[in-house]
C-alpha positions in Angstrom: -195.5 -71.7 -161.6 -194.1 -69.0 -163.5 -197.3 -67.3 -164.3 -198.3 -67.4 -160.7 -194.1 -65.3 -160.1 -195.3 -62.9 -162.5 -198.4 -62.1 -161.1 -196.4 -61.8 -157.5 -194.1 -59.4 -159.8 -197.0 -57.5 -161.0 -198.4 -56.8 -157.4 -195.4 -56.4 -155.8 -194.1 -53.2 -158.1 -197.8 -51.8 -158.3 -197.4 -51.9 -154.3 -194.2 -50.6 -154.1 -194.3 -47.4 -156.7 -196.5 -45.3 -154.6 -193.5 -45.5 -152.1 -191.1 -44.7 -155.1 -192.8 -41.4 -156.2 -193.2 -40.3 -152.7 -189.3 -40.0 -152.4 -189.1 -37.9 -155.4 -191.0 -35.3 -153.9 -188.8 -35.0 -151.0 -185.6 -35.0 -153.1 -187.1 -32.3 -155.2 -188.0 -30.2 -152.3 -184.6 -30.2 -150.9 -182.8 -29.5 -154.4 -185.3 -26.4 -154.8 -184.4 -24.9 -151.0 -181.4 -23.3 -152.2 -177.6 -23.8 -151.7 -177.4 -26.6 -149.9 -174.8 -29.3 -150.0 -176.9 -32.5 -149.9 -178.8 -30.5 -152.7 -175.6 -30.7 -154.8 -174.8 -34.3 -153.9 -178.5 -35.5 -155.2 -178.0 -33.7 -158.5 -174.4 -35.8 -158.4 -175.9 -39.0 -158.0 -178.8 -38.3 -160.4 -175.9 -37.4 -163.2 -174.0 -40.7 -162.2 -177.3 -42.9 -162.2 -178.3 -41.3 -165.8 -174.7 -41.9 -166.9 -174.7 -45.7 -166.1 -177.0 -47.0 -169.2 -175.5 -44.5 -171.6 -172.2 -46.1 -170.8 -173.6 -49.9 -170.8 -175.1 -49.2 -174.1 -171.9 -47.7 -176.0 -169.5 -50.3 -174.2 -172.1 -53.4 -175.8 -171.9 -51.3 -178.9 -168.4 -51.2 -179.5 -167.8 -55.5 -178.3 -170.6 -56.1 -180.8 -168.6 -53.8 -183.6 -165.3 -55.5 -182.6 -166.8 -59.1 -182.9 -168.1 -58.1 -185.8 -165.4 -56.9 -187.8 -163.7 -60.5 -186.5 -166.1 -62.5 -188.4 -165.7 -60.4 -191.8 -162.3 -60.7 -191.8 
């Protein structure tokens, strides 16, 4: 059973990422038409959606650290 999930998986994201790369192309044309609004709230939204892992990744990092120094003590 879980093989046969997988494989839907596989398909299903090979499917879909043709759809995913057409959007970039369509947010980087209207970034690069000039001084648009929308153009300033994609470049937002890309900074916040960039942000989010860096933030995970410290905020794990410093848990871990603090559970660690627990144990040594």
């Amino acid at each position: 059973m879980l093989s046969k999930l997988k494989l839907f998986g596989f398909f299903f994201f090979l499917l879909t990422s043709q759809l995913i790369e057409a959007q970039c192309a369509m947010c980087k044309a209207v970034v690069e038409s000039g001084d648009n609004p929308m153009a300033e709230g994609i470049n937002n939204g890309i900074l916040y959606l960039m942000s989010m892992p860096y933030i995970l990744v410290i905020a794990a990092m410093v848990l871990f650290y603090k559970r660690y120094l627990k144990k040594k003590i």
